[in-house]
N, C-alpha and C positions, 0 to 999 in steps of 0.2 A: 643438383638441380637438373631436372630434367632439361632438353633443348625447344621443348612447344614449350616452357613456363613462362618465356617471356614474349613472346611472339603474342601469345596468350592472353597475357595479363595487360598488354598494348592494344591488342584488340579491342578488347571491354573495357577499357577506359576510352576509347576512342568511340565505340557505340553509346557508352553512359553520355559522354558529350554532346552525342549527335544528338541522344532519345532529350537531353535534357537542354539544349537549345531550339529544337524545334519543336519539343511537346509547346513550351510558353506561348510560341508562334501564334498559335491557333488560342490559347486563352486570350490573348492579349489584343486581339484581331477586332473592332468596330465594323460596322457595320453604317457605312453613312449615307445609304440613298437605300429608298425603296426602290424593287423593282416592278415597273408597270405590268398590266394582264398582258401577258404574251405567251402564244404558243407557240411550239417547232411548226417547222413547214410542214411535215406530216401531218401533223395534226392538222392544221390550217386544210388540208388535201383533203383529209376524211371528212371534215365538218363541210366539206363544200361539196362530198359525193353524199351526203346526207342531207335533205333537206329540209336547211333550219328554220326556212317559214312552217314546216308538218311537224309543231311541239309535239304529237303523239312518236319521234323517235328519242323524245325524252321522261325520264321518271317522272318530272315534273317541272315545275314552271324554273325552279331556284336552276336547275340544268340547262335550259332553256336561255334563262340570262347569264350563269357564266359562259355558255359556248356563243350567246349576239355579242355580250362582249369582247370576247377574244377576238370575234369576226372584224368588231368594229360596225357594228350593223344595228346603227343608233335606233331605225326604226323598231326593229326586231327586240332590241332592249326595253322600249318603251311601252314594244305591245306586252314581253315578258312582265314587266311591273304591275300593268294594266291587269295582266291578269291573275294577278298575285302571290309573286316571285317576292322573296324575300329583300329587301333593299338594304339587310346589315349584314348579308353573308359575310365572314371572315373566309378572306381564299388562301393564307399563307400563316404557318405557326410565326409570325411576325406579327398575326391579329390585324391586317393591311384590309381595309374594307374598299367597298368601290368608292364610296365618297369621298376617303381618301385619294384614291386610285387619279379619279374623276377630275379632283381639284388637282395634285400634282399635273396633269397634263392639261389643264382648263378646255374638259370638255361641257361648256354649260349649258347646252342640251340637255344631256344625260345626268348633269348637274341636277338641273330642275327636274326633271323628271325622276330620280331618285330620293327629290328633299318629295315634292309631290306623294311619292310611295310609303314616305314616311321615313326616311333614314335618319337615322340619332347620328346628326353632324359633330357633338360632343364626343362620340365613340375615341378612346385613344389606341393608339398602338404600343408595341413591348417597349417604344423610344418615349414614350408618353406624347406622343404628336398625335392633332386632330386634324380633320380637311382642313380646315382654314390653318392649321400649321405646315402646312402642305403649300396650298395657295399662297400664301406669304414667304416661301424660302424659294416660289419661282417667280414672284413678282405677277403673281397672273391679274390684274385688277377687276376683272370682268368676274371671275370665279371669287376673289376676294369678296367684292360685293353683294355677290347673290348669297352666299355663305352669311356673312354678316346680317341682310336685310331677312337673312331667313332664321336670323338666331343664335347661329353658328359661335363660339367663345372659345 
């Protein structure tokens, strides 16, 4: 027997190990909160050396309302709707819409102004959660009800 045979053969039982404890890791991994529209501070930098009230530095209106929203620039979202911005954009392969977005953090503002736009409050996500399933896992009551008195199930 050679003298790498076992040095060898200890190795790759020991990589099998490794590959075959931390592969499951990542299968077995949940997923239990959305996360809200947020940008890096860069981005935040650029969108604010661009100006996001001159929608002509966007494609269109749907770019327009995800960059008011990232801003936080309720106004801005509202004129984006207004001028007819999509209200069901999906922004994450999570299928995470804004009325979801909107209800988790109970902004109802932009709440109303998105059901206003026409948002399909029934919309689910990949967790099978709707805004109002959103609104009800933070207690939001204000969001709860505008949700409900608008339809929302």
């Amino acid at each position: 027997m050679n003298k790498l045979t076992i040095p060898l053969v200890i190795f790759f039982i020991g990589l099998a190990t490794y590959i075959s404890r931390n592969g499951t890791k990542a299968a077995n991994t949940t997923f239990e909160s959305p996360v809200p529209i947020e940008i890096s501070r860069e981005s935040r930098k650029e969108l604010e050396r661009t100006n996001i009230k001159n929608h002509s530095n966007y494609k269109n209106f749907d770019e327009a309302l995800i960059a008011s929203l990232a801003m936080e620039d309720d106004e801005e979202v509202i004129h984006a709707l207004k001028a007819g911005a999509n209200p069901n954009i999906i922004f994450n392969n999570r299928k995470f819409t804004m009325a979801m977005d909107k209800s988790l953090n109970c902004n109802p503002k932009i709440l109303m102004a998105l059901i206003e736009a026409g948002a399909d409050l029934n919309m689910k996500d990949t967790h099978n959660k709707s805004a109002l399933d959103y609104a009800k896992r933070n207690g939001n009551e204000e969001c709860i009800n505008i949700l409900i008195d608008s339809g929302a199930k």
